[in-house]
matplotlib code that plots the C-alpha trace (Angstrom):
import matplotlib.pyplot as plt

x = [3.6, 2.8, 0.1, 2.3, 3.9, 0.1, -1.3, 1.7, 1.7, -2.1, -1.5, 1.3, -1.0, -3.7, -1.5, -0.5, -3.9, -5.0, -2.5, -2.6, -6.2, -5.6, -2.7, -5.9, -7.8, -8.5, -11.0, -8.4, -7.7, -9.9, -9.3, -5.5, -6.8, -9.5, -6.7, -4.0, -6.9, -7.8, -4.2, -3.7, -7.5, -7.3, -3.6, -5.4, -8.2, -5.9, -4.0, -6.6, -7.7, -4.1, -4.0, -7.3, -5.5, -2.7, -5.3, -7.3, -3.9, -2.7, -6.2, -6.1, -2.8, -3.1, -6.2, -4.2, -1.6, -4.4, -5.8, -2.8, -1.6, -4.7, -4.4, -1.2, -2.5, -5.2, -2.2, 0.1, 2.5, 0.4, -1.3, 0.3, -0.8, 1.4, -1.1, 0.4, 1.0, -0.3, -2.8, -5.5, -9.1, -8.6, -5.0, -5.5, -7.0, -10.4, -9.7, -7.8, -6.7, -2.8, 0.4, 1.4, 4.6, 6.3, 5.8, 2.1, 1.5, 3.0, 1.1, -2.3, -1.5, -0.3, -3.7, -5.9, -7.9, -7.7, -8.8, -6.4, -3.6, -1.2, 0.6, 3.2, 4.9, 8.0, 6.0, 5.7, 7.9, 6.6, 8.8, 7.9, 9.3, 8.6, 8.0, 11.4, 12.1, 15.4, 14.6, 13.3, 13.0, 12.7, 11.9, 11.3, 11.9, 9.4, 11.5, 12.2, 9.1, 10.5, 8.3, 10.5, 8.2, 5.2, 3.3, 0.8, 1.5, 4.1, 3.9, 3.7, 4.7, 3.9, 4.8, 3.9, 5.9, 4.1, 5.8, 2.5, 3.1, 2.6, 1.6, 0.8, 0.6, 2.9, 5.3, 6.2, 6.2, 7.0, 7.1, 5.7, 6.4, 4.1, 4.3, 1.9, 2.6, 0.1, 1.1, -0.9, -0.3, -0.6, -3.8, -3.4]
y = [76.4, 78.0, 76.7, 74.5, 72.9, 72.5, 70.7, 68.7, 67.2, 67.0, 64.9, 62.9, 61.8, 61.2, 58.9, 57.3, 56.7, 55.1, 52.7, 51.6, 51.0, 49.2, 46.9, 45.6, 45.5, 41.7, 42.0, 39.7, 37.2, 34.5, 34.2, 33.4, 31.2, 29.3, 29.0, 27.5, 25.2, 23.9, 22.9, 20.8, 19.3, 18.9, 17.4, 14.6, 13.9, 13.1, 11.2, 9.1, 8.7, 7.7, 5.1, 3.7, 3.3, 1.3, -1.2, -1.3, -2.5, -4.6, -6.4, -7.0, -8.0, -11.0, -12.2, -11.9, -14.5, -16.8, -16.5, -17.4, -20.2, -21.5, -21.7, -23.6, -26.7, -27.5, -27.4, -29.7, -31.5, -34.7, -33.5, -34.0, -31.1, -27.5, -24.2, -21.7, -18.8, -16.1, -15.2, -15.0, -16.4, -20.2, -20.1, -23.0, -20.1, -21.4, -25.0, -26.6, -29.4, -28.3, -27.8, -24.3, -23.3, -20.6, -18.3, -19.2, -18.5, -15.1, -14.1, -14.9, -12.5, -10.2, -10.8, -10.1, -6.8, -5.2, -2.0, 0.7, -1.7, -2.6, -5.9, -7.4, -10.7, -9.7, -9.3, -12.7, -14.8, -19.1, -21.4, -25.1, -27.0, -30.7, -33.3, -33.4, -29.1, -29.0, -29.4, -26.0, -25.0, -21.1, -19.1, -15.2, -14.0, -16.2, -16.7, -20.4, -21.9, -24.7, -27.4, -29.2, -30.6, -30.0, -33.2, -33.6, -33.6, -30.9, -27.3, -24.2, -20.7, -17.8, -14.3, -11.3, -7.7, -4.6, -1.1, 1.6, 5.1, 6.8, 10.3, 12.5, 16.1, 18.1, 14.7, 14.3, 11.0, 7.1, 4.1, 1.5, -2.0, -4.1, -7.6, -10.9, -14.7, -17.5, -21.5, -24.2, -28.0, -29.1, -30.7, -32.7]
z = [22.8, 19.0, 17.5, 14.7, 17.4, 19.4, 16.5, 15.9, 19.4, 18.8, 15.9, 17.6, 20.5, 17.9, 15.6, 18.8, 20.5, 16.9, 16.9, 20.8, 20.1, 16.9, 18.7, 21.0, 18.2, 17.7, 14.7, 12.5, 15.0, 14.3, 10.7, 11.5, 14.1, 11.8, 9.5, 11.7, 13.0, 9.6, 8.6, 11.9, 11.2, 7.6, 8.2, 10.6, 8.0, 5.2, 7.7, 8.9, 4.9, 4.1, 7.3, 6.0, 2.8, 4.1, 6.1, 3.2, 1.2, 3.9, 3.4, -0.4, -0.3, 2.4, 0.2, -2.7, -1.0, 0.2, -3.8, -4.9, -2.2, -3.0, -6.7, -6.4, -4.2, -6.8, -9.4, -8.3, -9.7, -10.4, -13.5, -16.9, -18.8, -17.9, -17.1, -20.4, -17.7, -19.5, -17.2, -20.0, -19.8, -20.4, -20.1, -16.7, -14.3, -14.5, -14.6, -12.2, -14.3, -14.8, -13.1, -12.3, -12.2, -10.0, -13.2, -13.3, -9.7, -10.3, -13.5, -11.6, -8.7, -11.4, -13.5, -10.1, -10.5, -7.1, -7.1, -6.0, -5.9, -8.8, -8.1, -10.4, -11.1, -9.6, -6.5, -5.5, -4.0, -4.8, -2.6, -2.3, 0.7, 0.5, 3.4, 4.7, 5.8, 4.7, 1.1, -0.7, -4.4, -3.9, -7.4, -6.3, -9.4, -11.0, -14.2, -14.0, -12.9, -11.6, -9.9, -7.3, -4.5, -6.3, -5.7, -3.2, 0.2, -0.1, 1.0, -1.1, 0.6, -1.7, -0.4, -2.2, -1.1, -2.3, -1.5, -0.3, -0.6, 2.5, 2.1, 5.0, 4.5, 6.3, 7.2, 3.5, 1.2, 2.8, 1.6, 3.4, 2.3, 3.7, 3.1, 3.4, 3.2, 2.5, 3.0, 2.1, 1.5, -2.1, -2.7, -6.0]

ax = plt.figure().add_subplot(projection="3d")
ax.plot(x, y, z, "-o")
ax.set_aspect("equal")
plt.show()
């Protein structure tokens, strides 16, 4: 062997020790692993927050039918005087010394400051059944306001729908549409 051809297999084995010893070198390992770890555990935490979330909705929003259900039976249809609907201070929401219609019922779910969640008047749902079942006034787009079986003794049913956005990282945007009914019998 020359001597050109002596270094260059010196150099060859040289290159090729050096890079056998850096394939089972394992210095960056744990930074890919931390970093695959922390995606699947900060994945879990913002699920778990988002779950909480949708509980926490789910909550709000079956008060928000009992609030409402509840603010209908002391409105009946046995007072003379209408509630204006407008869902403003003195407009029949702190009295209960008016009728509310279908419309009203709606603005004062709509008029409800629950934090986090933004409920309309198209949201609810007011249906009034009276004594006998198979009569029902339903008014779900609370446009009307109509006050069939309204007097006391009849039931109101007031169903509000809200759609929750589900957003889990890594499974993409849902919509959840989570939905709670409150019935009561009218009280006056």
């Amino acid at each position: 062997m020359t001597t050109s051809n002596t270094s260059r297999f010196q150099f060859k084995s040289r290159l090729l020790r050096a890079l056998r010893s850096h394939a089972h070198d394992e210095r960056g390992q744990t930074l890919v692993e931390t970093a695959m770890s922390m995606l699947v555990m900060l994945s879990l935490v913002f699920g778990v927050i988002e779950v909480c979330w949708a509980v926490y909705s789910f909550h709000y929003l079956g008060n928000a039918a009992h609030e409402a259900a509840r603010y209908a039976i002391v409105r009946g249809g046995s007072w003379a005087q209408a509630c204006d609907g407008t869902g403003s201070a003195g407009s029949g929401y702190g009295s209960s010394q008016c009728q509310a219609s279908s419309n009203d019922i709606a603005n004062f779910v709509a008029s409800r400051n629950f934090p986090g969640i933004n409920l309309t008047a198209d949201d609810v749902c007011v249906t009034y059944y009276s004594s006998v079942p198979s009569t029902a006034s339903q008014n779900c787009t609370a446009s009307s306001g109509s006050s069939v079986a309204n007097a006391p003794g009849d039931i109101v049913q007031v169903t509000i729908t809200y759609p929750f956005q589900l957003a889990i990282p890594g499974f993409g945007d849902r919509t959840w549409h989570m939905m709670s009914t409150a019935q009561m019998v009218i009280a006056q």
